[in-house]
Backbone as ProteinMPNN parsed JSONL, in Angstrom:
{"seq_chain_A": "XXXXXXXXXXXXXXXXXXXXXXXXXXXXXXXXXXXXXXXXXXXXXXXXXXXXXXXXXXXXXXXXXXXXXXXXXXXXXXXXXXXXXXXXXXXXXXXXXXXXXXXXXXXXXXXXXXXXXXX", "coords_chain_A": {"N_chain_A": [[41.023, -43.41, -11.541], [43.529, -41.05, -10.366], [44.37, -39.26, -7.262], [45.679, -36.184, -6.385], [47.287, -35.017, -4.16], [48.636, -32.71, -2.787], [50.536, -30.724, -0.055], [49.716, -27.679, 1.533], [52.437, -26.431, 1.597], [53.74, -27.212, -0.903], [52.065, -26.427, -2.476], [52.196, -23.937, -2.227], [55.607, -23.324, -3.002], [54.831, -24.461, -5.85], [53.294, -22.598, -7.006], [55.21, -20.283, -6.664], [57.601, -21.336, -8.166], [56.42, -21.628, -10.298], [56.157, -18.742, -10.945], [58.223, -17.668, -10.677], [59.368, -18.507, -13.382], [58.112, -17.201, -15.078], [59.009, -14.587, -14.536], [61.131, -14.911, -14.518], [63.558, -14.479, -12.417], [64.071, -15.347, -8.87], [63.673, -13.729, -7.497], [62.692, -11.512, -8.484], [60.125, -12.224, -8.881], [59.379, -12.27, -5.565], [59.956, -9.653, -5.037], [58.013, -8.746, -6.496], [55.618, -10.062, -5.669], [55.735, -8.905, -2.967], [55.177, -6.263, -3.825], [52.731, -6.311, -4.533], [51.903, -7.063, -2.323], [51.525, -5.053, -0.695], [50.343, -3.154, -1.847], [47.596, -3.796, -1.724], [47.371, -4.277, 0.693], [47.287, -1.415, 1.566], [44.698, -0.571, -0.271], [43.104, -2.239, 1.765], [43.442, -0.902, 3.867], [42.706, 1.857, 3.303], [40.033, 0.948, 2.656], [39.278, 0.172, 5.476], [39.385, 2.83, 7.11], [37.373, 3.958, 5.5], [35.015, 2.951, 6.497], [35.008, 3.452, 8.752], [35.22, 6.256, 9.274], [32.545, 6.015, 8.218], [30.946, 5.018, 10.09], [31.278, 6.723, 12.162], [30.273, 9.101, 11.49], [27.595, 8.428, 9.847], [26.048, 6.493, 12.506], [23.796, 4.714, 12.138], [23.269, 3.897, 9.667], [22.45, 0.929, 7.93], [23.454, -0.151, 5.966], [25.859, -0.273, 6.462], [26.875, -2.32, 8.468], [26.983, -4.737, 7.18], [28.38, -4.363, 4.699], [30.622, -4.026, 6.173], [31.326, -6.372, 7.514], [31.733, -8.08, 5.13], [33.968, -6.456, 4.53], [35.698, -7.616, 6.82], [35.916, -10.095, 6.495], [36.86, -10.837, 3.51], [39.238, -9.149, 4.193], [40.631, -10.69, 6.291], [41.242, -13.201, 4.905], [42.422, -12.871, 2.914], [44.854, -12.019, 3.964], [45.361, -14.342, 5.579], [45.882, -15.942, 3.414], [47.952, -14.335, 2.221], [50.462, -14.639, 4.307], [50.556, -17.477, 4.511], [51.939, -18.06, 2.264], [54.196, -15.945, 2.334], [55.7, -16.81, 4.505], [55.907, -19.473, 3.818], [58.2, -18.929, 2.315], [60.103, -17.381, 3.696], [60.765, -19.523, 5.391], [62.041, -21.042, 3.441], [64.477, -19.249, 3.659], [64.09, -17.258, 1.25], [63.781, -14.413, 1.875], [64.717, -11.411, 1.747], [65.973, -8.616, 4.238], [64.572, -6.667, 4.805], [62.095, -7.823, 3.422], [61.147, -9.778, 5.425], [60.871, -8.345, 7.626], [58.427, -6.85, 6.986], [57.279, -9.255, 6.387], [56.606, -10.217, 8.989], [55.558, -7.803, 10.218], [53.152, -8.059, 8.606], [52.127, -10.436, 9.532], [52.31, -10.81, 12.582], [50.731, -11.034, 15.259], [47.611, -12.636, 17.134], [45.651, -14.68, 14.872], [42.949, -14.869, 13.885], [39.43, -16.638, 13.001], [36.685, -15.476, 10.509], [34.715, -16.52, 11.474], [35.386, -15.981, 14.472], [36.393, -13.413, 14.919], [33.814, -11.988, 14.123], [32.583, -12.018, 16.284]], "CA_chain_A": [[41.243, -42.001, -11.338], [44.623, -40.913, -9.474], [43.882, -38.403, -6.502], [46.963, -36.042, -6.382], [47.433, -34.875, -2.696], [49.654, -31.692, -2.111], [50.26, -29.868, 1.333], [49.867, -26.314, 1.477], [53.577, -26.126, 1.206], [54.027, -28.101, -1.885], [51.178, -25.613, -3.334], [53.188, -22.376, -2.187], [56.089, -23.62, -4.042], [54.399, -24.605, -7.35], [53.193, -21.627, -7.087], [56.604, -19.751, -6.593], [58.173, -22.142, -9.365], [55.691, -20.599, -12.063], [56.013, -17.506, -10.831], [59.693, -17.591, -11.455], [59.825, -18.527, -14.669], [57.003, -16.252, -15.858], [58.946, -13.7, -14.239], [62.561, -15.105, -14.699], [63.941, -14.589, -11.729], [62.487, -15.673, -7.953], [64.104, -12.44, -6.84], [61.858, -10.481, -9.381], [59.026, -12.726, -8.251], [59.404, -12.319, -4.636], [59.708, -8.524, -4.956], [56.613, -8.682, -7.124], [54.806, -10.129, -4.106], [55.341, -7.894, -1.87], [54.481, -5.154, -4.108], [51.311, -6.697, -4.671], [51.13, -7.202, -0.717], [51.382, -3.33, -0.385], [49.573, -2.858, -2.908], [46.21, -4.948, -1.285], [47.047, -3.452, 2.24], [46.634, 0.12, 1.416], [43.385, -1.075, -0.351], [42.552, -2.504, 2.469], [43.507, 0.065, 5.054], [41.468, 2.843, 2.74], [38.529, 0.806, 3.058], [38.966, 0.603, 6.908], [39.474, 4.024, 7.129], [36.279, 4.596, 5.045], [34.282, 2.444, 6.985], [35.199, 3.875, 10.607], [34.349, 7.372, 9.096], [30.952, 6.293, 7.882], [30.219, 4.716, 11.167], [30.971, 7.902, 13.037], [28.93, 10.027, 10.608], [26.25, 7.968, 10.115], [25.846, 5.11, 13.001], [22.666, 4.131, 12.14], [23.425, 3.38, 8.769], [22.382, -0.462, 7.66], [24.373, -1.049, 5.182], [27.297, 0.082, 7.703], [27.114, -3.203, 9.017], [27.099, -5.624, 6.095], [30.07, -3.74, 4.103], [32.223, -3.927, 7.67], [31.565, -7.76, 7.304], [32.494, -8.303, 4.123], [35.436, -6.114, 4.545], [36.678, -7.832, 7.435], [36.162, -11.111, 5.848], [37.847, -10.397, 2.515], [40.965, -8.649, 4.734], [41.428, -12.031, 7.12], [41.251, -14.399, 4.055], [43.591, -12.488, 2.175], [45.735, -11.336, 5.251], [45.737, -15.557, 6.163], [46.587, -16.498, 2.616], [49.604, -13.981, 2.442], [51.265, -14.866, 5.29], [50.919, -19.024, 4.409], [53.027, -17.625, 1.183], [55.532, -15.137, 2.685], [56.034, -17.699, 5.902], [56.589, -20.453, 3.302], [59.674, -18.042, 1.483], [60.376, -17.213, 5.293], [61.36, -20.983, 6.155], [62.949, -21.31, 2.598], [65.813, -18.737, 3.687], [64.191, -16.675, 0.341], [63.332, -13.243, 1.98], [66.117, -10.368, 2.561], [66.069, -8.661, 5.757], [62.962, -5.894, 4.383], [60.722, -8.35, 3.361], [61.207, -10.013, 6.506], [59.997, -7.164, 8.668], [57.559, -6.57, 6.02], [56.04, -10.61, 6.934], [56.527, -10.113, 10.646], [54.521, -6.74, 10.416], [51.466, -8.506, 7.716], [51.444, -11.811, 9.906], [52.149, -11.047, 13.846], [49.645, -11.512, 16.112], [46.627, -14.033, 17.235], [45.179, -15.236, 13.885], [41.337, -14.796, 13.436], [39.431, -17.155, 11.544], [36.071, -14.908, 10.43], [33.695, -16.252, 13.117], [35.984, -15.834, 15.667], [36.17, -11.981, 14.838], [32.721, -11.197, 14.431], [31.222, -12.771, 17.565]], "C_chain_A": [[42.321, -41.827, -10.278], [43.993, -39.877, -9.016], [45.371, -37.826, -6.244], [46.69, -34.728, -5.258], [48.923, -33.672, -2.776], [49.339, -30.985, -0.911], [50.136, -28.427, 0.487], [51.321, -25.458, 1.046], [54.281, -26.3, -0.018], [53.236, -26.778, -2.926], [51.807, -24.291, -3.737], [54.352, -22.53, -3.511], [56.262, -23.937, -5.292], [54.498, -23.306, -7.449], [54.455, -20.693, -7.608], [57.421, -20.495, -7.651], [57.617, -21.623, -10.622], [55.821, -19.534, -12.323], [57.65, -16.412, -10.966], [59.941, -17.65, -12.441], [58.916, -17.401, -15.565], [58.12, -14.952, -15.734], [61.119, -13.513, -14.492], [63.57, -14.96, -13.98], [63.32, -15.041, -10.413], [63.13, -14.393, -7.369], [63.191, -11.119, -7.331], [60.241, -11.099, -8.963], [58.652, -12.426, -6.927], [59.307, -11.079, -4.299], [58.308, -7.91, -5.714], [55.234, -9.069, -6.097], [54.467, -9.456, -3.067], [54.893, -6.597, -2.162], [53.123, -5.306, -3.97], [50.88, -6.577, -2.945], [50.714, -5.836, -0.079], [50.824, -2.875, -0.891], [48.101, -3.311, -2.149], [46.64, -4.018, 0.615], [46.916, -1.789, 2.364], [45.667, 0.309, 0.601], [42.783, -0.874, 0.932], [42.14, -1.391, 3.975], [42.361, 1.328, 4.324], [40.312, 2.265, 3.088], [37.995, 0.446, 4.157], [38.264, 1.405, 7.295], [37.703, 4.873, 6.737], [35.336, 4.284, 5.803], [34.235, 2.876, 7.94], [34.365, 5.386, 10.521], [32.932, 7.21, 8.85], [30.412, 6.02, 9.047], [30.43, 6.111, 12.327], [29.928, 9.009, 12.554], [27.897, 9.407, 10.788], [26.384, 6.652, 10.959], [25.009, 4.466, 12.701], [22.612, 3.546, 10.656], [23.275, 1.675, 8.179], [22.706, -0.846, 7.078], [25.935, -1.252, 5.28], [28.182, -1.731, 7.706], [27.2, -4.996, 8.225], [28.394, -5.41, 5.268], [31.615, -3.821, 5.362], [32.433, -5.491, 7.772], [32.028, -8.373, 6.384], [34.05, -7.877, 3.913], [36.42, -6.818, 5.422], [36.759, -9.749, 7.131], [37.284, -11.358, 4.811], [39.5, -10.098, 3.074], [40.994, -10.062, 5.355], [41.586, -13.164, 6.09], [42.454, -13.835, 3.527], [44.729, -12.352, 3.115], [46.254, -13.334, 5.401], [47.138, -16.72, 4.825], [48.073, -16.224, 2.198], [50.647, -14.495, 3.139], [51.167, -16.404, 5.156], [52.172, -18.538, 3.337], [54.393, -16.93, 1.675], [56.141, -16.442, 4.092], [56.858, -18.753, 5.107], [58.247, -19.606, 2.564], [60.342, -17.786, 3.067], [61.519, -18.584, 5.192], [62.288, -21.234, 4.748], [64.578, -20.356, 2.818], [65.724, -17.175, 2.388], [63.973, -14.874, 0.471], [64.754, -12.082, 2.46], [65.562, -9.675, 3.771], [64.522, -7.45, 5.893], [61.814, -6.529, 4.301], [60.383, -8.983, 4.696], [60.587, -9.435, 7.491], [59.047, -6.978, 8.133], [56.429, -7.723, 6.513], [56.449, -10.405, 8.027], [55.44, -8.842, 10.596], [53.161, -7.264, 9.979], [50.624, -9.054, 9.226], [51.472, -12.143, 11.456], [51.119, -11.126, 14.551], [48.463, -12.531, 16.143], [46.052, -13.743, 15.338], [43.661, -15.543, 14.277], [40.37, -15.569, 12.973], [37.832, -15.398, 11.923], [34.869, -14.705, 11.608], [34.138, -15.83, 14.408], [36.134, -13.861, 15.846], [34.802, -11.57, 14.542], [31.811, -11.327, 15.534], [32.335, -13.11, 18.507]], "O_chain_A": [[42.11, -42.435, -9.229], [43.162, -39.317, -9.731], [46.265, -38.617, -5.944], [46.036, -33.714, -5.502], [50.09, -34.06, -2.809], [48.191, -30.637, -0.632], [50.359, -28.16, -0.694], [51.428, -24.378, 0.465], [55.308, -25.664, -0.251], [53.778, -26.303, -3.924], [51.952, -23.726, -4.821], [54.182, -22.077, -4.643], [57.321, -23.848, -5.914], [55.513, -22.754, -7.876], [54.629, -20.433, -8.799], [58.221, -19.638, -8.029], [58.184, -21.291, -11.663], [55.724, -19.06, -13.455], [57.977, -15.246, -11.188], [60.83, -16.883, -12.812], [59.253, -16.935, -16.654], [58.197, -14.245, -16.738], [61.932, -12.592, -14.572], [64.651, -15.205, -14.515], [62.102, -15.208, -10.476], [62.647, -14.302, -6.24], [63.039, -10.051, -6.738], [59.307, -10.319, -8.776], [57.436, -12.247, -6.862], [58.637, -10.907, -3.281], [57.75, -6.838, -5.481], [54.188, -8.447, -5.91], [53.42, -9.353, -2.427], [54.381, -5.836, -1.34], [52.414, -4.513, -3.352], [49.835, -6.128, -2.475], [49.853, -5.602, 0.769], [50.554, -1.761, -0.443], [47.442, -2.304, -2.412], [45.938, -3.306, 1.333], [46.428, -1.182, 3.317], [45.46, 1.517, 0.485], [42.162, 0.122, 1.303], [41.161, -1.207, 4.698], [41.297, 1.596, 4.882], [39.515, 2.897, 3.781], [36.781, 0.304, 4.303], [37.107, 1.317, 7.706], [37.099, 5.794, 7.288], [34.553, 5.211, 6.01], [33.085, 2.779, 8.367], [33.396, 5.742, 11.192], [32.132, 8.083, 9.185], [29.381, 6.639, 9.309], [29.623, 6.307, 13.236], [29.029, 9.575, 13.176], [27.176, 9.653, 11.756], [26.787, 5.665, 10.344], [25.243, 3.28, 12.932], [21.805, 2.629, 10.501], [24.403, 1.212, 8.005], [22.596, -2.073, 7.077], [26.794, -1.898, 4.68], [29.254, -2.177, 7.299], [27.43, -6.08, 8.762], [29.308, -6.233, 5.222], [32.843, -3.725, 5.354], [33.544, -5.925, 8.073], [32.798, -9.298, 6.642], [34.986, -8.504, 3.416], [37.625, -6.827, 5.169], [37.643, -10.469, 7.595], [38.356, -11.908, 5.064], [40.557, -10.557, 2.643], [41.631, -10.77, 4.576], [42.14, -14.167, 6.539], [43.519, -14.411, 3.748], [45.753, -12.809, 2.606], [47.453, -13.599, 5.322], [48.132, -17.441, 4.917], [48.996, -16.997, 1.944], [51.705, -14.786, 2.58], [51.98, -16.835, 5.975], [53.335, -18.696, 3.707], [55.505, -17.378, 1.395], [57.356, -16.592, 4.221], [58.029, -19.03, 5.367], [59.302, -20.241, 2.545], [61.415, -18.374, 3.205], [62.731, -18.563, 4.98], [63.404, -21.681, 5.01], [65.616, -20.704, 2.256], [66.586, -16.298, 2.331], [63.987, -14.134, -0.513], [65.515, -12.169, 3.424], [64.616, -10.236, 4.324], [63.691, -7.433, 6.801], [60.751, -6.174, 4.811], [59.264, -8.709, 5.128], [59.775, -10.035, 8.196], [58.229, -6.829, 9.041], [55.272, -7.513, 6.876], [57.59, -10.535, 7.583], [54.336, -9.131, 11.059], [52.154, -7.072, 10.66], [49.589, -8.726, 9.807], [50.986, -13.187, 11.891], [50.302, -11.566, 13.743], [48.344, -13.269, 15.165], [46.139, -12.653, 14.773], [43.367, -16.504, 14.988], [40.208, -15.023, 11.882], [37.813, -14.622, 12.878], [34.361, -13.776, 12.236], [33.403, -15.396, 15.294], [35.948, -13.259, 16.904], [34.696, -10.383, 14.851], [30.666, -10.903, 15.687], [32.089, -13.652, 19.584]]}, "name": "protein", "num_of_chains": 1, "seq": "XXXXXXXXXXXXXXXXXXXXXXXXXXXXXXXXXXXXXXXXXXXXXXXXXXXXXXXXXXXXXXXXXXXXXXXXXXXXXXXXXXXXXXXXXXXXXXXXXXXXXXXXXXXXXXXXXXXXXXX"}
């Protein structure tokens, strides 16, 4: 049995290689990404948003506090996996000067893992 060993970087790039040809350009790919990334962060921000309001309305609420965990799980996984992807197009030279600000805005600051933000 062969064991076939890729980095994270190697993965990005498959990735981005399929996602080119599916798409036929990586310029049409790469702008497809970030729609999607805007797309998933104003998701995400709505279901902030929803969550902050329910906890001011109702604090006492118990299922408050299970849905705010899941949500902030779900956002740092996704939020961690983006930014391995846009970082890797980053270091390739592949981002114009929008998307750029675009991954500096997703992916600045300390990095989270899940336990480390709920406790």
């Amino acid at each position: 049995m062969i064991t076939l060993y890729l980095r994270k970087t190697d993965v990005r790039f498959i990735l981005i290689l399929f996602l080119a040809f599916k798409y036929h350009s990586c310029e049409d790919v790469i702008n497809r990404l970030f729609e999607e990334i805007n797309e998933a962060t104003l998701k995400f921000n709505r279901l902030g948003a929803d969550i902050a309001w329910q906890y001011s309305v109702d604090p006492n609420d118990a299922g408050l506090s299970r849905r705010s965990a899941d949500y902030q799980l779900e956002r740092i996984v996704w939020q961690q996996r983006s930014c391995d992807v846009v970082e890797g197009l980053h270091e390739r030279g592949a981002l114009n000067v929008t998307q750029q600000r675009q991954a500096h805005l997703l992916c600045r600051g300390p990095k989270f893992t899940y336990k480390e933000a709920r406790y």
